[in-house]
PyMOL commands that place a pseudoatom at each C-alpha (Angstrom):
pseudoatom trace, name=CA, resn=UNK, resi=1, chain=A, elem=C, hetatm=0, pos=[102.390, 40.377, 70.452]
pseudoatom trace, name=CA, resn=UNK, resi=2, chain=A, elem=C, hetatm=0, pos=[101.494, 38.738, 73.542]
pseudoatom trace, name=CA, resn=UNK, resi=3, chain=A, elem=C, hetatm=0, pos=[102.733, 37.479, 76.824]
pseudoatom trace, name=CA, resn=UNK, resi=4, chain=A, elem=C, hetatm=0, pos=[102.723, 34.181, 78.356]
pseudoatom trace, name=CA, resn=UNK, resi=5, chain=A, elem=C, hetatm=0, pos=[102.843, 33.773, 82.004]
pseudoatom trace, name=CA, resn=UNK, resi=6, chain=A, elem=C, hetatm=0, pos=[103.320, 30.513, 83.188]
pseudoatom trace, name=CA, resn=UNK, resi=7, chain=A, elem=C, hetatm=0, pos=[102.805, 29.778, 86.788]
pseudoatom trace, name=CA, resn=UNK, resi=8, chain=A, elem=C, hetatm=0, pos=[100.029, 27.148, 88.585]
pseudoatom trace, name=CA, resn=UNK, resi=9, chain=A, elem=C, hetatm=0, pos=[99.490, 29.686, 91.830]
pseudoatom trace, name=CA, resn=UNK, resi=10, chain=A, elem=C, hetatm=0, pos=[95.978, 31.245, 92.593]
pseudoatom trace, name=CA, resn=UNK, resi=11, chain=A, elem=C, hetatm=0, pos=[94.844, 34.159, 91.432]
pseudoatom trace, name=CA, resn=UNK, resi=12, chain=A, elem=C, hetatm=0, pos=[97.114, 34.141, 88.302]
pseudoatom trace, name=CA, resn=UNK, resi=13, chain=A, elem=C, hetatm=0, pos=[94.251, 35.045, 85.993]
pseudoatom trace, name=CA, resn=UNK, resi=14, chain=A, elem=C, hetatm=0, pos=[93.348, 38.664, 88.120]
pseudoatom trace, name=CA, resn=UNK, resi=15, chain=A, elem=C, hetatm=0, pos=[96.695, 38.771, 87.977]
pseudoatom trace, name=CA, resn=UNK, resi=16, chain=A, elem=C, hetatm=0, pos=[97.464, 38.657, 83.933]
pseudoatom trace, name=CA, resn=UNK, resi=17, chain=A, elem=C, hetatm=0, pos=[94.166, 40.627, 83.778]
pseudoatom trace, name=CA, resn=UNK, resi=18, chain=A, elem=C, hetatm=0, pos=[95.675, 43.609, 85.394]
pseudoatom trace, name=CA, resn=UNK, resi=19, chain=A, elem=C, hetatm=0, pos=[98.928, 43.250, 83.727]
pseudoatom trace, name=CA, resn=UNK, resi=20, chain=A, elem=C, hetatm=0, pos=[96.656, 43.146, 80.064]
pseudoatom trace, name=CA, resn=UNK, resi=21, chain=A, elem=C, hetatm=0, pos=[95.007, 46.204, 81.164]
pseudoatom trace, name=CA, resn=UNK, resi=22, chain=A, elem=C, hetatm=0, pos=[98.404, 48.014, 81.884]
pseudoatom trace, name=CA, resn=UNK, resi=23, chain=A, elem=C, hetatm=0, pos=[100.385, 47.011, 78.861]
pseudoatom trace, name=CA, resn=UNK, resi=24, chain=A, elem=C, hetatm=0, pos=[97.874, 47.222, 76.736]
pseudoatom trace, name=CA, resn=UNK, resi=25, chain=A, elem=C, hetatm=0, pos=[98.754, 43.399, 75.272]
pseudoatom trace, name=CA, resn=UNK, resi=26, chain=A, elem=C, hetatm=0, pos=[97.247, 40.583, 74.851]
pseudoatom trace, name=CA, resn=UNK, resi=27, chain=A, elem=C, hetatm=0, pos=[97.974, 38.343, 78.666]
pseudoatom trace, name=CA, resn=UNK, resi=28, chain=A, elem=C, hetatm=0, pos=[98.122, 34.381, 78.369]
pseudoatom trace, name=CA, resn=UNK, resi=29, chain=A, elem=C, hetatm=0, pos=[98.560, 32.160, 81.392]
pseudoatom trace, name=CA, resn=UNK, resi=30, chain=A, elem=C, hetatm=0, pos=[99.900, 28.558, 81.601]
pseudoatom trace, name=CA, resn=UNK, resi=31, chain=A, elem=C, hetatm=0, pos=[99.393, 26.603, 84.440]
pseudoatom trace, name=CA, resn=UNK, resi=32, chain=A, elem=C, hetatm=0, pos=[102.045, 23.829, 83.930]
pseudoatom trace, name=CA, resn=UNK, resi=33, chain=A, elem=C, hetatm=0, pos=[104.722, 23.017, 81.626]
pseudoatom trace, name=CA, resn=UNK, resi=34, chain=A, elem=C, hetatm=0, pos=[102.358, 21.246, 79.062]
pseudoatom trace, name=CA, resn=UNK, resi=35, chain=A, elem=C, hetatm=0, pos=[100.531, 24.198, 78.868]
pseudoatom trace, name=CA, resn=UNK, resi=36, chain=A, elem=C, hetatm=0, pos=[103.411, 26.592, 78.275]
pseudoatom trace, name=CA, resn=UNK, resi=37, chain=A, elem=C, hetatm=0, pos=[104.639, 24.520, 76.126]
pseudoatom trace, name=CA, resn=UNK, resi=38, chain=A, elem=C, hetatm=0, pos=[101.515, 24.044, 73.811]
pseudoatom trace, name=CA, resn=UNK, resi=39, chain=A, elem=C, hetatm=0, pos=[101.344, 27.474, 73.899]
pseudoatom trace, name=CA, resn=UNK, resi=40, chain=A, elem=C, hetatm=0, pos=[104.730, 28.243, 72.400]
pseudoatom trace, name=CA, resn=UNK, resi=41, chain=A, elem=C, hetatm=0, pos=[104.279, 25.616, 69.766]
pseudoatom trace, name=CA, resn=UNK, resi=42, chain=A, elem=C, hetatm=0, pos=[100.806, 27.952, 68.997]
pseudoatom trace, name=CA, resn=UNK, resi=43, chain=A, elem=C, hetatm=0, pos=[102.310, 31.401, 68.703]
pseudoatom trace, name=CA, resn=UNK, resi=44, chain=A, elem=C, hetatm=0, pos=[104.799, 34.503, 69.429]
pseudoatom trace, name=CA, resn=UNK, resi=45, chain=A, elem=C, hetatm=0, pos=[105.763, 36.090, 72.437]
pseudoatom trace, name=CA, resn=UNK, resi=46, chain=A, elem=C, hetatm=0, pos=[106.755, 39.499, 73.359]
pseudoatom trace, name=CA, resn=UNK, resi=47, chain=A, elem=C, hetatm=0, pos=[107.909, 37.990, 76.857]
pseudoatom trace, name=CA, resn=UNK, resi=48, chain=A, elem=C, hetatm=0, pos=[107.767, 34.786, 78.811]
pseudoatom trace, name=CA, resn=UNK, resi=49, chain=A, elem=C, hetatm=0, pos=[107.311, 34.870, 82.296]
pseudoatom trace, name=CA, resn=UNK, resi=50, chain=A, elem=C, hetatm=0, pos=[107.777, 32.056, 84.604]
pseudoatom trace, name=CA, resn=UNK, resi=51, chain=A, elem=C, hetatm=0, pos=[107.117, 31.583, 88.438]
pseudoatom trace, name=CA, resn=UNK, resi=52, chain=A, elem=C, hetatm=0, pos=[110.274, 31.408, 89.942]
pseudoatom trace, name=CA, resn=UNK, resi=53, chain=A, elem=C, hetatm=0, pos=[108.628, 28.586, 92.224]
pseudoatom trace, name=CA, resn=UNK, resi=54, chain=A, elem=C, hetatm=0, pos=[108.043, 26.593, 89.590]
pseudoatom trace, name=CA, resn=UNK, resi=55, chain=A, elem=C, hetatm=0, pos=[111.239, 27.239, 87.431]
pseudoatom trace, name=CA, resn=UNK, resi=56, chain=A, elem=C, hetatm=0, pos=[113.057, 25.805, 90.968]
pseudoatom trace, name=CA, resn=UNK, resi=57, chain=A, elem=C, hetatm=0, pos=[111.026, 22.681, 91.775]
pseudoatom trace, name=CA, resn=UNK, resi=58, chain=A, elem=C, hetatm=0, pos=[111.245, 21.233, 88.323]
pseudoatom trace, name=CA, resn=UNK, resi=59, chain=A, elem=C, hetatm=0, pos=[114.428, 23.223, 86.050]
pseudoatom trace, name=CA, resn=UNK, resi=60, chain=A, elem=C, hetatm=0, pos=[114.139, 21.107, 83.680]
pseudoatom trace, name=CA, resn=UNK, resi=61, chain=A, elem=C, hetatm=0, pos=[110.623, 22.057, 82.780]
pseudoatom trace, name=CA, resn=UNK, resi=62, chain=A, elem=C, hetatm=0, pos=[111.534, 25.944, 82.811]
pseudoatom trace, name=CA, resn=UNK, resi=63, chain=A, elem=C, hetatm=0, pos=[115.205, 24.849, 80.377]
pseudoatom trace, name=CA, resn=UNK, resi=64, chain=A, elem=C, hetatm=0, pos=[112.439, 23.195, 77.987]
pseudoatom trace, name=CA, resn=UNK, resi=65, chain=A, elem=C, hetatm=0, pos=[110.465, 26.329, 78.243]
pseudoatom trace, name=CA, resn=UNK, resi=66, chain=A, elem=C, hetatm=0, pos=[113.150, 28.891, 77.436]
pseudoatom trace, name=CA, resn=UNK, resi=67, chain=A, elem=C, hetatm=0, pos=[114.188, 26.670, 74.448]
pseudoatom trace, name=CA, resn=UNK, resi=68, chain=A, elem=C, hetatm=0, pos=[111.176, 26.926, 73.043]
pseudoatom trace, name=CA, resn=UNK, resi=69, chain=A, elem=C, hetatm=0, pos=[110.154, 30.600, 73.969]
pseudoatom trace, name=CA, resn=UNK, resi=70, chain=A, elem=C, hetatm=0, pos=[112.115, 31.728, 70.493]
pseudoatom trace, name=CA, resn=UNK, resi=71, chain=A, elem=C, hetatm=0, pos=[112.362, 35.427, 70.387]
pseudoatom trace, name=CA, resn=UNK, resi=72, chain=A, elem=C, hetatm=0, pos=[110.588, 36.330, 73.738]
pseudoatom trace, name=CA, resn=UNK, resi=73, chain=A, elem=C, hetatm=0, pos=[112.262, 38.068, 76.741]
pseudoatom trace, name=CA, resn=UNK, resi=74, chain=A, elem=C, hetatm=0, pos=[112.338, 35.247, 79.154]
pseudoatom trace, name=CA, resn=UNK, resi=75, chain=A, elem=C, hetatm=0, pos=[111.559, 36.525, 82.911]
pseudoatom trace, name=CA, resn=UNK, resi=76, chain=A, elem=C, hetatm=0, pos=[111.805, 34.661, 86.297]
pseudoatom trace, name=CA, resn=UNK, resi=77, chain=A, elem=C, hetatm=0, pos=[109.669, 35.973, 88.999]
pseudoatom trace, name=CA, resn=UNK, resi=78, chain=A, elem=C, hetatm=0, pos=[108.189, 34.990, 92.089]
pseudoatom trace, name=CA, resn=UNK, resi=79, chain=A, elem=C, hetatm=0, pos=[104.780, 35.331, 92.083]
pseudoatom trace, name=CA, resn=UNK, resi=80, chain=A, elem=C, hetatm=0, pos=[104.368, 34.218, 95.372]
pseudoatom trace, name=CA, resn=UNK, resi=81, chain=A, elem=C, hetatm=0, pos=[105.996, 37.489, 96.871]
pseudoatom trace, name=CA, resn=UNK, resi=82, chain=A, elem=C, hetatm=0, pos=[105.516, 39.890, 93.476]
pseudoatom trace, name=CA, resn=UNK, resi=83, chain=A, elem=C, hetatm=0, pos=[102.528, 41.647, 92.915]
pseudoatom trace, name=CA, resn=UNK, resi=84, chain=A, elem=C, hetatm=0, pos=[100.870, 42.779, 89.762]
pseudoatom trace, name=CA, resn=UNK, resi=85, chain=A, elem=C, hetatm=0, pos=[102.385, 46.546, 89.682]
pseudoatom trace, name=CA, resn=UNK, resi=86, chain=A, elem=C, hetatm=0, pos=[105.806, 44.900, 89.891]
pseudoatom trace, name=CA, resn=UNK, resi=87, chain=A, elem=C, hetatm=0, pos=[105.404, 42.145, 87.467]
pseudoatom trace, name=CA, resn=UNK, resi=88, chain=A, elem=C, hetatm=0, pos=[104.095, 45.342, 84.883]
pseudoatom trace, name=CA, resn=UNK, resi=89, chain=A, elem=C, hetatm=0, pos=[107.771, 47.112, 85.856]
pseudoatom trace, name=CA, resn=UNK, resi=90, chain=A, elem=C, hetatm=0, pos=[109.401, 43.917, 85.114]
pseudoatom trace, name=CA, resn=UNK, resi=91, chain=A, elem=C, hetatm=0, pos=[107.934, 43.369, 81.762]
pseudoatom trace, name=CA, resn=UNK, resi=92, chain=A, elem=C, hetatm=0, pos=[108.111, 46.948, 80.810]
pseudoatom trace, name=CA, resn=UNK, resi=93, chain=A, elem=C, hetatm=0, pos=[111.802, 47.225, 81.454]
pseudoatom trace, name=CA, resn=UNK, resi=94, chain=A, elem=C, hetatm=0, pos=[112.744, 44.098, 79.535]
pseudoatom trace, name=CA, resn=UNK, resi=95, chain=A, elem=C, hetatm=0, pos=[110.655, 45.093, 76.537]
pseudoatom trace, name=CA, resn=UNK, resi=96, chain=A, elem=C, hetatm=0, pos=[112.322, 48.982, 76.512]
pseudoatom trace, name=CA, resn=UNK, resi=97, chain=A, elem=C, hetatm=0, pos=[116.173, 47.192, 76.676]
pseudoatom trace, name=CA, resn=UNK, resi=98, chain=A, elem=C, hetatm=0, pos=[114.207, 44.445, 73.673]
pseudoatom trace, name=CA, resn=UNK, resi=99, chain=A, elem=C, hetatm=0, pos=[113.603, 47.973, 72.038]
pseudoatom trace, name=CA, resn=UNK, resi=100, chain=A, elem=C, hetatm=0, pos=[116.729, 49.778, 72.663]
pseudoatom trace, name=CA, resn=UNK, resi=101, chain=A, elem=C, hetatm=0, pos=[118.651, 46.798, 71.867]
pseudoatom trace, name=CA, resn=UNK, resi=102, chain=A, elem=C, hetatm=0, pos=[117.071, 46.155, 68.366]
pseudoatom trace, name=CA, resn=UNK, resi=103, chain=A, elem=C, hetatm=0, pos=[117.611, 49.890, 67.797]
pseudoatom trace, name=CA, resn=UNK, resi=104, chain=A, elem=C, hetatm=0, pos=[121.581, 49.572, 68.338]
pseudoatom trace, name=CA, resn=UNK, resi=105, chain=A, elem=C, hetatm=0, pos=[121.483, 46.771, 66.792]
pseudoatom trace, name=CA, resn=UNK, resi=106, chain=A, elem=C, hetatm=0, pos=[119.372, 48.287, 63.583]
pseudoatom trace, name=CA, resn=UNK, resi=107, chain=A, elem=C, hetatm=0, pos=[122.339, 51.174, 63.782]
pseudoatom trace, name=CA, resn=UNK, resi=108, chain=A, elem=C, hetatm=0, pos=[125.091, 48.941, 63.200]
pseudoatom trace, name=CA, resn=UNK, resi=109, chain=A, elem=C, hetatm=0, pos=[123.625, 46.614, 60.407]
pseudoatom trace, name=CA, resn=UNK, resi=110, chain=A, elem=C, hetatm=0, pos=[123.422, 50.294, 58.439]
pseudoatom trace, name=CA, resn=UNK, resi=111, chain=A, elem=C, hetatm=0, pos=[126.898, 51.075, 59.812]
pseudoatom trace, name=CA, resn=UNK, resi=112, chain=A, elem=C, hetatm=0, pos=[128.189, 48.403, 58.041]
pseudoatom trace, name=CA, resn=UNK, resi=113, chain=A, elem=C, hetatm=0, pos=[125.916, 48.466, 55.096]
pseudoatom trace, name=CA, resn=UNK, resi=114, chain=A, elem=C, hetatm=0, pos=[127.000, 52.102, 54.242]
pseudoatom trace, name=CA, resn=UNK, resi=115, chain=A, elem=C, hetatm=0, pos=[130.824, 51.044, 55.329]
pseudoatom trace, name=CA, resn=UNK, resi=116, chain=A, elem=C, hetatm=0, pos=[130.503, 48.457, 52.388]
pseudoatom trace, name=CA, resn=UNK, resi=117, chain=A, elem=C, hetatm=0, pos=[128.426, 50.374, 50.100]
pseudoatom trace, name=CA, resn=UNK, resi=118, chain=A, elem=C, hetatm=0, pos=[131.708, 53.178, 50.712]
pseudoatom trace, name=CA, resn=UNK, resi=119, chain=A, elem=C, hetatm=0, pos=[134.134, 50.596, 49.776]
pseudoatom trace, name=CA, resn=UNK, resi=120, chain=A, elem=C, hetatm=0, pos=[132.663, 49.173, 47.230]
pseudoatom trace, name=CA, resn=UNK, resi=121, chain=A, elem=C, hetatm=0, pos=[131.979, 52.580, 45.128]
pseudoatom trace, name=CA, resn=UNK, resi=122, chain=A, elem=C, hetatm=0, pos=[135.799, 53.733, 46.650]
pseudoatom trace, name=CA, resn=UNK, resi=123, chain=A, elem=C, hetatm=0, pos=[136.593, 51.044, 44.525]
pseudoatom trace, name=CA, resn=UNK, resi=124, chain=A, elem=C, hetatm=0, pos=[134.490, 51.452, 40.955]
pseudoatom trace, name=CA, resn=UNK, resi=125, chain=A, elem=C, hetatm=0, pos=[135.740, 54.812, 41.182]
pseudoatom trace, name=CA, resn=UNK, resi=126, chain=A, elem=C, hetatm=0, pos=[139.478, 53.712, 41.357]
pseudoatom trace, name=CA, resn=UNK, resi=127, chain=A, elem=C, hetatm=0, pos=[138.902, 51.044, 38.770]
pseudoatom trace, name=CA, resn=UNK, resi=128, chain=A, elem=C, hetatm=0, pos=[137.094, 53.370, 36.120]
pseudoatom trace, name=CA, resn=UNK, resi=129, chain=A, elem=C, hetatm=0, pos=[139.980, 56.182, 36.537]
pseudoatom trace, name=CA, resn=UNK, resi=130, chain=A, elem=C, hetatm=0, pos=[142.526, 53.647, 36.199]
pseudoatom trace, name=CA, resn=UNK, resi=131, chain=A, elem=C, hetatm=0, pos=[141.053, 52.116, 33.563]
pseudoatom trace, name=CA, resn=UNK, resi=132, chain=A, elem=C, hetatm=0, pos=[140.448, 55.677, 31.674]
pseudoatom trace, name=CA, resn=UNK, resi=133, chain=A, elem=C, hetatm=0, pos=[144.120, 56.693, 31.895]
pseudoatom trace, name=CA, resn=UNK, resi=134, chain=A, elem=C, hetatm=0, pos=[145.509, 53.937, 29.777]
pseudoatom trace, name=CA, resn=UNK, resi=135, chain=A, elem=C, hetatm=0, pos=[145.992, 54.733, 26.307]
pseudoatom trace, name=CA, resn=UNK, resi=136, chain=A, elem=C, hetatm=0, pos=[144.731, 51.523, 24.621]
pseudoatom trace, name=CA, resn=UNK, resi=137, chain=A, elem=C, hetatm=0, pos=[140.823, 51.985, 25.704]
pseudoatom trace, name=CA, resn=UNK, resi=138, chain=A, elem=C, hetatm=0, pos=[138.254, 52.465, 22.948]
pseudoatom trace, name=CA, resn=UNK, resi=139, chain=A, elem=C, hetatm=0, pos=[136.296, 55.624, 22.770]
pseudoatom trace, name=CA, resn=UNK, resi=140, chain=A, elem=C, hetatm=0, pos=[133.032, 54.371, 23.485]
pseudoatom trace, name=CA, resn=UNK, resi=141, chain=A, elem=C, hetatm=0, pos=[134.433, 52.161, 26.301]
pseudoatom trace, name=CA, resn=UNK, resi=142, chain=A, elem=C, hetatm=0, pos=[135.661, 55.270, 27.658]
pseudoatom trace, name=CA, resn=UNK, resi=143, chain=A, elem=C, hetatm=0, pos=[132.596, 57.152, 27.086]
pseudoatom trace, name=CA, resn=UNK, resi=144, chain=A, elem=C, hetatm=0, pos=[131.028, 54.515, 28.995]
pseudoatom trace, name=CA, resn=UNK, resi=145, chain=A, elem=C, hetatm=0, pos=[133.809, 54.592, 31.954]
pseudoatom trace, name=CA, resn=UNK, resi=146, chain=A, elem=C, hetatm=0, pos=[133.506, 57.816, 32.246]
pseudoatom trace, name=CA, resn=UNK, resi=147, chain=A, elem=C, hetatm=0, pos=[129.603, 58.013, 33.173]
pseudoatom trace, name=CA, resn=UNK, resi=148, chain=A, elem=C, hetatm=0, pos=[130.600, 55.640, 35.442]
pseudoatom trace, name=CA, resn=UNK, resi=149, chain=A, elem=C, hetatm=0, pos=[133.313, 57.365, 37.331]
pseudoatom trace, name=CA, resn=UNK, resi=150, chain=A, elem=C, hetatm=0, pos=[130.695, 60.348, 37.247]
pseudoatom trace, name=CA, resn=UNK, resi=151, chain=A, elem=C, hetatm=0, pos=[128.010, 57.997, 39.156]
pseudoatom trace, name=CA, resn=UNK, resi=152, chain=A, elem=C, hetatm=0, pos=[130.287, 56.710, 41.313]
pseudoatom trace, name=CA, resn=UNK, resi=153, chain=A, elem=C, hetatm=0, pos=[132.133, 60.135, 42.348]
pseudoatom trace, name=CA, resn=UNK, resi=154, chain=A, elem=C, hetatm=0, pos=[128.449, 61.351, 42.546]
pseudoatom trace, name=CA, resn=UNK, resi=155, chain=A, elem=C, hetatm=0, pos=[127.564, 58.590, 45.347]
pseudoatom trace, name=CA, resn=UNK, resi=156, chain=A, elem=C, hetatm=0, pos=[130.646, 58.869, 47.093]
pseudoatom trace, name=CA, resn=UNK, resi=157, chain=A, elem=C, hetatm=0, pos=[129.784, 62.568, 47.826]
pseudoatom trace, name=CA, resn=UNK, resi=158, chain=A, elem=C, hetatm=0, pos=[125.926, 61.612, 49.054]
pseudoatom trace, name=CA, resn=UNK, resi=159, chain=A, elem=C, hetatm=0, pos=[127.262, 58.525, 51.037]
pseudoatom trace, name=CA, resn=UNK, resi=160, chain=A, elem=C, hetatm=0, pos=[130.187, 61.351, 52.436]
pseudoatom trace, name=CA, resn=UNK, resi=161, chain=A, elem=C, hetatm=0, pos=[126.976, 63.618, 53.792]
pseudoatom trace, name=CA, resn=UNK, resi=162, chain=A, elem=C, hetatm=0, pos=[125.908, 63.784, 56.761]
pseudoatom trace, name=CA, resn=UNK, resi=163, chain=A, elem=C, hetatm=0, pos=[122.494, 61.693, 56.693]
pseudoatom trace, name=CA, resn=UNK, resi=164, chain=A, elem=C, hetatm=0, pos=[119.150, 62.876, 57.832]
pseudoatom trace, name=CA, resn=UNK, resi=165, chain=A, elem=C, hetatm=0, pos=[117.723, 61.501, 61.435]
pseudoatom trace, name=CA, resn=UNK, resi=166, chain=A, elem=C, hetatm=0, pos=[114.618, 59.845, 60.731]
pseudoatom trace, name=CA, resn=UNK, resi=167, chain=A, elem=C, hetatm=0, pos=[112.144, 60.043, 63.566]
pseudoatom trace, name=CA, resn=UNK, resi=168, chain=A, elem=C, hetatm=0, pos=[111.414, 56.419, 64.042]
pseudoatom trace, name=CA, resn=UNK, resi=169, chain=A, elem=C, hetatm=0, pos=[115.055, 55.603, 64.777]
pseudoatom trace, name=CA, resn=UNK, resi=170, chain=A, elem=C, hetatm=0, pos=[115.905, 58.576, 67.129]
pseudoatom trace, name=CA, resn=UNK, resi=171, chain=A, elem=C, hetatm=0, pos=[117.072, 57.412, 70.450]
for i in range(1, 171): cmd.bond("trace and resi %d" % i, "trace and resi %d" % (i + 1))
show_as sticks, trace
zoom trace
């Protein structure tokens, strides 16, 4: 991924040079909202980052930018009175909460997958020992019922362990 910086003052260029070299990504600058906005129509952005300057003298320029910016972390800076080191802190920090935040939010879509996945074999179980204790069900329907009480008892006891931390989503 890459970032965009949009801003028309001097020295932008040395300044998304530095800011490449630091992240380690991939620095694109826009000098206007034309640009920006070509730019967004071409590609993906980590982060967005437009001159504070220019998000006040024209706001409706900067509104048409953040519509379009998708997915990346829109930041408003002032170039004018930032420098380079600061603009890297900026970026960093917003892409660590991006991370942290798609991390929590990674955590609770398994939550509730496992939640449902609990229910849901709760449930067969229930239905298959019900089903077993009437008096009226055929042998090999029972047979049958019974393998899958046995499956479902024997997920219910992996779901009910404790699971293993994977490295990748350790906080």
């Amino acid at each position: 991924m890459s970032i965009l910086m949009v801003t028309g003052i001097e020295g932008a260029r040395n300044c998304a040079d530095v800011v490449a070299k630091q992240l380690d990504m991939d620095v694109q600058v826009a000098e206007g909202r034309k640009a920006a906005l070509a730019a967004l129509c071409r590609g993906e952005f980590a982060a967005v980052v437009v001159d504070e300057t220019m998000a006040g003298c024209d706001p409706a320029a900067a509104e048409a930018i953040w519509e379009r910016a998708g997915l990346a972390i829109p930041l408003q800076i002032n170039f004018a009175l930032s420098g380079a080191a600061r603009l890297v802190r900026e970026i960093r920090a917003a892409l660590r909460r991006r991370e942290h935040e798609q991390l929590l939010a990674r955590r609770a879509a398994a939550a509730a997958i496992e939640s449902e996945l609990k229910t849901t074999v709760a449930g067969l179980l229930l239905n298959s020992q019900l089903a077993l204790s009437g008096s009226e069900v055929p042998a090999p329907v029972a047979d049958k019922l019974r393998v899958v009480a046995d499956l479902a008892g024997s997920l219910r006891q992996q779901l009910n362990a404790p699971l293993p931390m994977r490295s990748d989503t350790a906080a």
